[in-house]
N, CA, C and O atoms as a GROMACS GRO file, in nm:
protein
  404
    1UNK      N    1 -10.796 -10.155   9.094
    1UNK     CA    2 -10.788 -10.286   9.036
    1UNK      C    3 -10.729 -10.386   9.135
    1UNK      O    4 -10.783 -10.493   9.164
    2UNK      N    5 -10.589 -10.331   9.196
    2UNK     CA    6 -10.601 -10.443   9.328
    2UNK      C    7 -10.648 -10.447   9.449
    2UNK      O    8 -10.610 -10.524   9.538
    3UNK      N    9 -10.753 -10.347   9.460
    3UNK     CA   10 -10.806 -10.398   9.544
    3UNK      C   11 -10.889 -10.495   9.623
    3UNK      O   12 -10.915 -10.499   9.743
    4UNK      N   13 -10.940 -10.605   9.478
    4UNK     CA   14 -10.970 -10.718   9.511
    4UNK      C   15 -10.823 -10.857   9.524
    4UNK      O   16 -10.733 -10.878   9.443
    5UNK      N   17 -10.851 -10.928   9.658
    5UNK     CA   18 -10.784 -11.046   9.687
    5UNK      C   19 -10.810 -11.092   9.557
    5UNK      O   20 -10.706 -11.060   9.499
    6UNK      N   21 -10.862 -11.131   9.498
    6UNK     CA   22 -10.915 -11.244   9.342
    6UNK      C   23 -10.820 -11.187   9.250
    6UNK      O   24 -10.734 -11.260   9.201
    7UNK      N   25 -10.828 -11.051   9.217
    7UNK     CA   26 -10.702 -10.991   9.119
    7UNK      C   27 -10.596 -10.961   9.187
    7UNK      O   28 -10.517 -10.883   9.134
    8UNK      N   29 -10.573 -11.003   9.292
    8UNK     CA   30 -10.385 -10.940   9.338
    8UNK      C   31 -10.353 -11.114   9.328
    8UNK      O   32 -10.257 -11.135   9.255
    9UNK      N   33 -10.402 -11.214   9.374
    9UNK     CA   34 -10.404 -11.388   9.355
    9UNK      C   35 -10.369 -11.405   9.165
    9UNK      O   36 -10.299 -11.486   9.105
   10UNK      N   37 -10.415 -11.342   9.139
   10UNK     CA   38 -10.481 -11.417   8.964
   10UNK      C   39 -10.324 -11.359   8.871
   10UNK      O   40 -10.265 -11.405   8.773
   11UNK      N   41 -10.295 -11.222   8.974
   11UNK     CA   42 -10.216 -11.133   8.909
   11UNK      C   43 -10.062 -11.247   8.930
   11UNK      O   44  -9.975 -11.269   8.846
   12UNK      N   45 -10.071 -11.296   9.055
   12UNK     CA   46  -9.920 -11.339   9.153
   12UNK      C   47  -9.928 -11.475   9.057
   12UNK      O   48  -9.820 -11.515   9.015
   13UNK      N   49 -10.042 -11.547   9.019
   13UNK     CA   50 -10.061 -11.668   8.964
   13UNK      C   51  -9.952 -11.630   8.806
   13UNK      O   52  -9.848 -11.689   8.780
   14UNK      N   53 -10.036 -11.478   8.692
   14UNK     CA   54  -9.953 -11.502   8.653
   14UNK      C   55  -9.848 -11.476   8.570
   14UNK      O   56  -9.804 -11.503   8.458
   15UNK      N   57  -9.819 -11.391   8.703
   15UNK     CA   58  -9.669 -11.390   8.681
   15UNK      C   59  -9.568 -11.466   8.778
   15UNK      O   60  -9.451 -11.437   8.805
   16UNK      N   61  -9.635 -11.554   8.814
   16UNK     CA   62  -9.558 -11.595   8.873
   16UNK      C   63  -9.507 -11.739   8.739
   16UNK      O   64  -9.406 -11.809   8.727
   17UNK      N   65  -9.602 -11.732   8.683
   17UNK     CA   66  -9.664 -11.883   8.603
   17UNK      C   67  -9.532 -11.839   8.442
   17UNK      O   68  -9.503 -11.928   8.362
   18UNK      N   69  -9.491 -11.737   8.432
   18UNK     CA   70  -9.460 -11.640   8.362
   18UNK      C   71  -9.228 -11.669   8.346
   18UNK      O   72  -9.132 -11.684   8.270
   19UNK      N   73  -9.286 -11.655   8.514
   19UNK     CA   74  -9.126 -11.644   8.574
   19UNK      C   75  -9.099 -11.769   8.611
   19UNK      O   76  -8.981 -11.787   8.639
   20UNK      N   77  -9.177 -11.869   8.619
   20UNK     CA   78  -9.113 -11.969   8.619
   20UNK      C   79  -9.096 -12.061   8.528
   20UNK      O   80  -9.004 -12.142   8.533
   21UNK      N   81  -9.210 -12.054   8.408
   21UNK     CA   82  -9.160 -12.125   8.323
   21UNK      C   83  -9.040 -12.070   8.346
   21UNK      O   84  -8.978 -12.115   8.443
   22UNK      N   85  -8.980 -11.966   8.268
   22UNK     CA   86  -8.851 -11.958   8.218
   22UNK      C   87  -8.790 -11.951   8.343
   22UNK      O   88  -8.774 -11.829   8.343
   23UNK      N   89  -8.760 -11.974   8.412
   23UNK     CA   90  -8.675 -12.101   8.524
   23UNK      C   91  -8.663 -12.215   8.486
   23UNK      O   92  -8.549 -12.261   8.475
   24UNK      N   93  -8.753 -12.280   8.461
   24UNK     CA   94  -8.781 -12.418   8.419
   24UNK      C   95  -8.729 -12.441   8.295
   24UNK      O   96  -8.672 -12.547   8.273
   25UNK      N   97  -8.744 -12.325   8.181
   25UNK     CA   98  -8.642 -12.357   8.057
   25UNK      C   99  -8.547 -12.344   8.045
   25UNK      O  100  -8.481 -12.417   7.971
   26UNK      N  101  -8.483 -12.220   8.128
   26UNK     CA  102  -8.350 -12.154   8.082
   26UNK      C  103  -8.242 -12.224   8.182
   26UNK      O  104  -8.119 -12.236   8.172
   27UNK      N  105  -8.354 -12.275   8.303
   27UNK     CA  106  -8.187 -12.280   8.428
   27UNK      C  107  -8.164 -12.435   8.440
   27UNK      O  108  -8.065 -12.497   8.479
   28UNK      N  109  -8.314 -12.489   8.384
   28UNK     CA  110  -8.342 -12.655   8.457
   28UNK      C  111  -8.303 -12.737   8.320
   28UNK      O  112  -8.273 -12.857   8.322
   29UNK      N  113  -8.309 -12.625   8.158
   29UNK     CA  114  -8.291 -12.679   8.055
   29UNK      C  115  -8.409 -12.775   8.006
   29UNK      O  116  -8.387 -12.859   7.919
   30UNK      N  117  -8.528 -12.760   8.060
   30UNK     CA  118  -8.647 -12.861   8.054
   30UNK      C  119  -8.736 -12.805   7.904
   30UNK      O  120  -8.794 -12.697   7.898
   31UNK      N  121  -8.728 -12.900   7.797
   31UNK     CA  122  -8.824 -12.912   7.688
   31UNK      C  123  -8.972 -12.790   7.760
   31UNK      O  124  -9.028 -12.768   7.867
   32UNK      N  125  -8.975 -12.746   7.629
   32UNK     CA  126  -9.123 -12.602   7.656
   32UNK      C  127  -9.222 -12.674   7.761
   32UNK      O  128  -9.218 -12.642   7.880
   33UNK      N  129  -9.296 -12.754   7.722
   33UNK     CA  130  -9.421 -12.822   7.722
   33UNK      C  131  -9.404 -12.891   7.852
   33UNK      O  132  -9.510 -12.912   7.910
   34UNK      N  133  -9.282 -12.938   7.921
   34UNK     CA  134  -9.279 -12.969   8.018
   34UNK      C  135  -9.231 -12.860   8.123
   34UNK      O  136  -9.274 -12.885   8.236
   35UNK      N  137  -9.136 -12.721   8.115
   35UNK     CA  138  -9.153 -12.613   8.135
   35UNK      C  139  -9.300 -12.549   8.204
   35UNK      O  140  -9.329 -12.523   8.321
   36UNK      N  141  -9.366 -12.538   8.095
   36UNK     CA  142  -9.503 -12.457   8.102
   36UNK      C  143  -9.529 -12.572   8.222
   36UNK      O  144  -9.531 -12.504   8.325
   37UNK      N  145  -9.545 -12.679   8.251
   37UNK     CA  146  -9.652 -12.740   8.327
   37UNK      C  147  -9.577 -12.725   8.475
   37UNK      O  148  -9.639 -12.704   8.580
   38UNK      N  149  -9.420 -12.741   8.464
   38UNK     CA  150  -9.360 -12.738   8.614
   38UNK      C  151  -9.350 -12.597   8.664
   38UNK      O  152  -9.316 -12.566   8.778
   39UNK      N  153  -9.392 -12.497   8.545
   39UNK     CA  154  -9.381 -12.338   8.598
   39UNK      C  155  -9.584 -12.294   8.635
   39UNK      O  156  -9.614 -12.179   8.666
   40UNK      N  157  -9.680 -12.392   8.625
   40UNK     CA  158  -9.783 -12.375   8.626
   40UNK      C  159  -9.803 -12.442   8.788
   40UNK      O  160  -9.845 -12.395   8.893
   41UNK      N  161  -9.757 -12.559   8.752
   41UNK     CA  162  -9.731 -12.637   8.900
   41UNK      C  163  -9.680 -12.513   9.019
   41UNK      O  164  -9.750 -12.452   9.101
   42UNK      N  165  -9.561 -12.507   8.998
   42UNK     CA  166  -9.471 -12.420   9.090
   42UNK      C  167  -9.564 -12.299   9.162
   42UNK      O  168  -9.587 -12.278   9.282
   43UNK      N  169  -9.623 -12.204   9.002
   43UNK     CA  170  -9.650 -12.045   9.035
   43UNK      C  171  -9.824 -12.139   9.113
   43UNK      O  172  -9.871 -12.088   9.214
   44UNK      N  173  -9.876 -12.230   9.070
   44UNK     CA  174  -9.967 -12.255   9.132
   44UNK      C  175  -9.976 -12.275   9.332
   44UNK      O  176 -10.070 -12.248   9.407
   45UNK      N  177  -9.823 -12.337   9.371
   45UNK     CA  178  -9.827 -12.349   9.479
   45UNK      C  179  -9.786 -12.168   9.534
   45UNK      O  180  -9.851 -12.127   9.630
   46UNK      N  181  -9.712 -12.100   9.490
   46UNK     CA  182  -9.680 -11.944   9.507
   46UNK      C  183  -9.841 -11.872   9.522
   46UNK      O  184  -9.886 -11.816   9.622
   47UNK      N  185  -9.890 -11.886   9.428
   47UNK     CA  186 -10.053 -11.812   9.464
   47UNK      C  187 -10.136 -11.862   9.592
   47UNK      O  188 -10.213 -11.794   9.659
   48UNK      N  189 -10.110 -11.970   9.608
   48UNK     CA  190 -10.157 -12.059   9.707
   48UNK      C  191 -10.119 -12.018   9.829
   48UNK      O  192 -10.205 -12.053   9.909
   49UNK      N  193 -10.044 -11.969   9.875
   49UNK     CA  194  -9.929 -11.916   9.970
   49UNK      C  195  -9.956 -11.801   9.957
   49UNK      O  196  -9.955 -11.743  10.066
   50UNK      N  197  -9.976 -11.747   9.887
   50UNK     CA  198 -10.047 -11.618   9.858
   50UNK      C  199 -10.176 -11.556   9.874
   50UNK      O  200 -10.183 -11.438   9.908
   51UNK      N  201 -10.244 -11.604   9.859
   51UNK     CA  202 -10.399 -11.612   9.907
   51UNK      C  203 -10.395 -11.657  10.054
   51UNK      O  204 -10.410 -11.562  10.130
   52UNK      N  205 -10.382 -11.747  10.100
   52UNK     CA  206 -10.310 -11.798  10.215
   52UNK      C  207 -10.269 -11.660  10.337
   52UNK      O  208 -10.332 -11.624  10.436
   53UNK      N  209 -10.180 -11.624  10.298
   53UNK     CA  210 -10.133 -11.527  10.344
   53UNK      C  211 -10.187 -11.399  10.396
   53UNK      O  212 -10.162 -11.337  10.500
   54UNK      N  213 -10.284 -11.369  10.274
   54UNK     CA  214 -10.392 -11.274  10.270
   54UNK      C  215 -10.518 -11.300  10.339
   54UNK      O  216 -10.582 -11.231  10.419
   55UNK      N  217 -10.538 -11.410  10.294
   55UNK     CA  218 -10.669 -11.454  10.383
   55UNK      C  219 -10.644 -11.464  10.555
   55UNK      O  220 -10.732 -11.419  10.629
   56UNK      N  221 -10.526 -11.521  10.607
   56UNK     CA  222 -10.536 -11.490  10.769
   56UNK      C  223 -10.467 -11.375  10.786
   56UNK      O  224 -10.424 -11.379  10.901
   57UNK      N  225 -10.426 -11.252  10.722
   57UNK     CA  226 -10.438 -11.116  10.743
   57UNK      C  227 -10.580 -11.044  10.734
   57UNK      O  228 -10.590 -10.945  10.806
   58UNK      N  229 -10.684 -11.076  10.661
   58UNK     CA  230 -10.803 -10.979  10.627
   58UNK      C  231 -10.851 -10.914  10.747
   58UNK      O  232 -10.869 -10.795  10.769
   59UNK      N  233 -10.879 -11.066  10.860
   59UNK     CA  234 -10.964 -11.007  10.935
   59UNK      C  235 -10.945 -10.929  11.014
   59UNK      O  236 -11.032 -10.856  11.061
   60UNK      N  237 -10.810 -10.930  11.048
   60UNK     CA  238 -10.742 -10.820  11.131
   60UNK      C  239 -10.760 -10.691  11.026
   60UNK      O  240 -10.844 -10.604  11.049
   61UNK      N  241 -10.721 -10.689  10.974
   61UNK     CA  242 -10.728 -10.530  10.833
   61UNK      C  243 -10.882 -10.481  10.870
   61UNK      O  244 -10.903 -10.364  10.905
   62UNK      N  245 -10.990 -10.580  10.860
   62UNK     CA  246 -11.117 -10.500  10.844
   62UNK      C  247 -11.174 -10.485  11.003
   62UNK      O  248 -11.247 -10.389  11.031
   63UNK      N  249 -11.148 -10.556  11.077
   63UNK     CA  250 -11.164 -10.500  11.185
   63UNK      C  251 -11.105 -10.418  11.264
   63UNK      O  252 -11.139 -10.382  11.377
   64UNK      N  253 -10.976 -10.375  11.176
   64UNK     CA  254 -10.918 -10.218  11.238
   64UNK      C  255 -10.995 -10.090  11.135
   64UNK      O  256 -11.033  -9.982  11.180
   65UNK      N  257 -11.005 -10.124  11.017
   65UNK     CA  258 -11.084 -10.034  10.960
   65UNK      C  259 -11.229 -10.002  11.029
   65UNK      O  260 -11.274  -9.890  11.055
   66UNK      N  261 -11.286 -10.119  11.049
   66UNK     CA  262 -11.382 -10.106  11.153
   66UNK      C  263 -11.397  -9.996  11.294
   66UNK      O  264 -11.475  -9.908  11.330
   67UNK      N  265 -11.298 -10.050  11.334
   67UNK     CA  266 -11.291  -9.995  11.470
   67UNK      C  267 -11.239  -9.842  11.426
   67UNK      O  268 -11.253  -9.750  11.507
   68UNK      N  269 -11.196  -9.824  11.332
   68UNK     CA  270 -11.192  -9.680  11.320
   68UNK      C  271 -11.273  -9.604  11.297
   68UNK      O  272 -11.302  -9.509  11.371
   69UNK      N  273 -11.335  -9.636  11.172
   69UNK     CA  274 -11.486  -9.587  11.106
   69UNK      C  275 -11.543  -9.534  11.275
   69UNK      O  276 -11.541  -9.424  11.331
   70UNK      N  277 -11.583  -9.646  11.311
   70UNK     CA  278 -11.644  -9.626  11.442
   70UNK      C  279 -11.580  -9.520  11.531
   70UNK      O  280 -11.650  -9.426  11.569
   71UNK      N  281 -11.485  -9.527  11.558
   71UNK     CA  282 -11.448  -9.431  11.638
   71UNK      C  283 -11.461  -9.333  11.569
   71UNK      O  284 -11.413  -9.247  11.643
   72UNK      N  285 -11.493  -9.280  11.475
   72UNK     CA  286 -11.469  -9.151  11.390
   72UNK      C  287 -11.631  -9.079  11.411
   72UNK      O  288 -11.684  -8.971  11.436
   73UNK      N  289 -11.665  -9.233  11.380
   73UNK     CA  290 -11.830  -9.160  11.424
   73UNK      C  291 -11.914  -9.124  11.555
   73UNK      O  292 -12.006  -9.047  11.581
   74UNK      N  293 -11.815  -9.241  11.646
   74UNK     CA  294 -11.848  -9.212  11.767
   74UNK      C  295 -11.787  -9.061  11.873
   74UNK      O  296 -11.812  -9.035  11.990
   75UNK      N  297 -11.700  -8.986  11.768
   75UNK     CA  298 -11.629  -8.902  11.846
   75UNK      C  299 -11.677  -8.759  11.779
   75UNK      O  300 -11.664  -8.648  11.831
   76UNK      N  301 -11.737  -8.789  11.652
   76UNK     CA  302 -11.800  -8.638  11.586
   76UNK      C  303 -11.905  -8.599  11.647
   76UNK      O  304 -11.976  -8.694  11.681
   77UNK      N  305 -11.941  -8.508  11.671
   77UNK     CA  306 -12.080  -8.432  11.766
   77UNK      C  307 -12.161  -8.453  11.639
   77UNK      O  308 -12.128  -8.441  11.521
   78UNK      N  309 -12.284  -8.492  11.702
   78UNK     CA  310 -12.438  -8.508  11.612
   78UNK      C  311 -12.386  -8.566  11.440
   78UNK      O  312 -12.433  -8.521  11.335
   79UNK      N  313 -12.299  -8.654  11.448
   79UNK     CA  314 -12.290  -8.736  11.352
   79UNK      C  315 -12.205  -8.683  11.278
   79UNK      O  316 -12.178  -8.754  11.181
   80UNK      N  317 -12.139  -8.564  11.284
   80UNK     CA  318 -12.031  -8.516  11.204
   80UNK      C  319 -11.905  -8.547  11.226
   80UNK      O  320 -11.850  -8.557  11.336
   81UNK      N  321 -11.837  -8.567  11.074
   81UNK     CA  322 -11.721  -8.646  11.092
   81UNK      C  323 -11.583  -8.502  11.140
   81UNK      O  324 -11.575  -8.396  11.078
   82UNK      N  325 -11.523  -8.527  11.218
   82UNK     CA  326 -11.388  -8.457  11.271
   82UNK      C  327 -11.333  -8.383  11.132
   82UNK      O  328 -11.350  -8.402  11.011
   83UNK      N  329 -11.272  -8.309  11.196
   83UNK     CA  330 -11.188  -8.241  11.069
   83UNK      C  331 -11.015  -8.348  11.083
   83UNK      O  332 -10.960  -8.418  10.998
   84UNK      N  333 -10.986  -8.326  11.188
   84UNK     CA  334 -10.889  -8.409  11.194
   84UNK      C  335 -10.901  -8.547  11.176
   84UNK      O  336 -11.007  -8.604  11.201
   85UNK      N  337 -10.790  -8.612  11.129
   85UNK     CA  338 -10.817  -8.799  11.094
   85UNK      C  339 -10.772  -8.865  11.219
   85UNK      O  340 -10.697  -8.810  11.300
   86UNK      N  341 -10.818  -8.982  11.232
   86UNK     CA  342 -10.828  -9.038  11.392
   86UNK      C  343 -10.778  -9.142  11.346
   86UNK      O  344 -10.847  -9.214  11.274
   87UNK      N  345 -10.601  -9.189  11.386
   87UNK     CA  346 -10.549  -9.283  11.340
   87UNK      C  347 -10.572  -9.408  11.406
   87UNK      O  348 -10.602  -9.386  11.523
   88UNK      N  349 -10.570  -9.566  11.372
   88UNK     CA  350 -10.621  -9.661  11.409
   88UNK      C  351 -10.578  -9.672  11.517
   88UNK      O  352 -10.662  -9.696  11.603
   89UNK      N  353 -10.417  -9.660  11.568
   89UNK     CA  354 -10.384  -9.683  11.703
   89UNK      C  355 -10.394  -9.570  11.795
   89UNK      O  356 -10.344  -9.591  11.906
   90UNK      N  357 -10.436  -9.479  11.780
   90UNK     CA  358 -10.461  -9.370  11.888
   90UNK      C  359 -10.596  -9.440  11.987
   90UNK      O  360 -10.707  -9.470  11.942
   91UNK      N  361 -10.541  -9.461  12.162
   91UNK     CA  362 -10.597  -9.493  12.187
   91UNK      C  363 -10.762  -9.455  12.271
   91UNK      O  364 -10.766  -9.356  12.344
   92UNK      N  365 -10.840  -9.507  12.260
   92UNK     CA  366 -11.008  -9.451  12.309
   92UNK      C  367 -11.005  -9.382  12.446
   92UNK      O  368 -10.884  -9.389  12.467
   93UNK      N  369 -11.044  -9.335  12.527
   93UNK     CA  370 -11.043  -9.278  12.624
   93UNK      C  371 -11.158  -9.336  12.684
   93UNK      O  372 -11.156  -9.340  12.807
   94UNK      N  373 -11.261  -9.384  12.623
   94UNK     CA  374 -11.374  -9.469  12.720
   94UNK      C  375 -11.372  -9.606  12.710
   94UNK      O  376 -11.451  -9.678  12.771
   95UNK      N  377 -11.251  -9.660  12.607
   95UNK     CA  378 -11.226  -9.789  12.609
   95UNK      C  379 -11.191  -9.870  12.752
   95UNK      O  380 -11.098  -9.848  12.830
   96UNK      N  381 -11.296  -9.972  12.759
   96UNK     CA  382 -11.232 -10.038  12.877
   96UNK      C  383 -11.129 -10.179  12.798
   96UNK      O  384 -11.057 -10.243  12.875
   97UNK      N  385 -11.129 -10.205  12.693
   97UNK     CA  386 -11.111 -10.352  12.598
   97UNK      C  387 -10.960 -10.295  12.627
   97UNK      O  388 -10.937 -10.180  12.663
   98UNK      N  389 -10.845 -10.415  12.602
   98UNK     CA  390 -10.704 -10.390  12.652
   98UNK      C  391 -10.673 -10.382  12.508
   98UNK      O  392 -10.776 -10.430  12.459
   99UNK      N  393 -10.595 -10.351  12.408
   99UNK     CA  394 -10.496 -10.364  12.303
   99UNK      C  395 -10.458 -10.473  12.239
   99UNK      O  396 -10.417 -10.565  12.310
  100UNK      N  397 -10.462 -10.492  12.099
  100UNK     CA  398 -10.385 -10.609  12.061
  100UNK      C  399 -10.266 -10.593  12.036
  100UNK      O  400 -10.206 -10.674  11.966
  101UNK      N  401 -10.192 -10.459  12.102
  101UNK     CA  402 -10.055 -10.499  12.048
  101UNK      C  403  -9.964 -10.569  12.148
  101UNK      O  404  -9.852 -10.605  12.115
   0.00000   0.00000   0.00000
């Protein structure tokens, strides 16, 4: 279920939308109705920052998954996958490309 960005965002939205009303009622003393809208406001900028966050992490994530897949396939004889798991930073032996770390 979280593995979609859309439901881990929707999820942070709301609870975030959740936890702040009651910030907004209990600590700020603010009438419900104006509550709900400054805790909708608030958890709205939190998801935002959130997605945010996620989104300039992805591409790094899938292009190490990438580069693994690949190496996994590129290192099994006649297309078979290793018995052992080939962790992302173990480095290539015919790699000429330098490291991002």
């Amino acid at each position: 279920m979280f593995r979609y960005r859309r439901v881990r965002v929707l999820t942070v939205l709301l609870g975030g939308w959740v936890a702040l009303t009651a910030v907004e009622r209990w600590a700020e003393q603010a009438p419900w109705p104006d509550a709900v809208l400054g805790g909708l406001l608030w958890a709205c900028v939190v998801a935002g920052v959130w997605w945010f966050a996620e989104w300039t992490q992805s591409p790094l994530r899938t292009a190490r998954e990438y580069a693994a897949a690949r190496r996994t396939k590129d290192e099994a004889p006649h297309g078979r996958v290793p018995d052992a798991p080939v962790t992302p930073d173990a480095p290539r032996p015919d790699s000429s490309t330098p490291s991002r770390r």
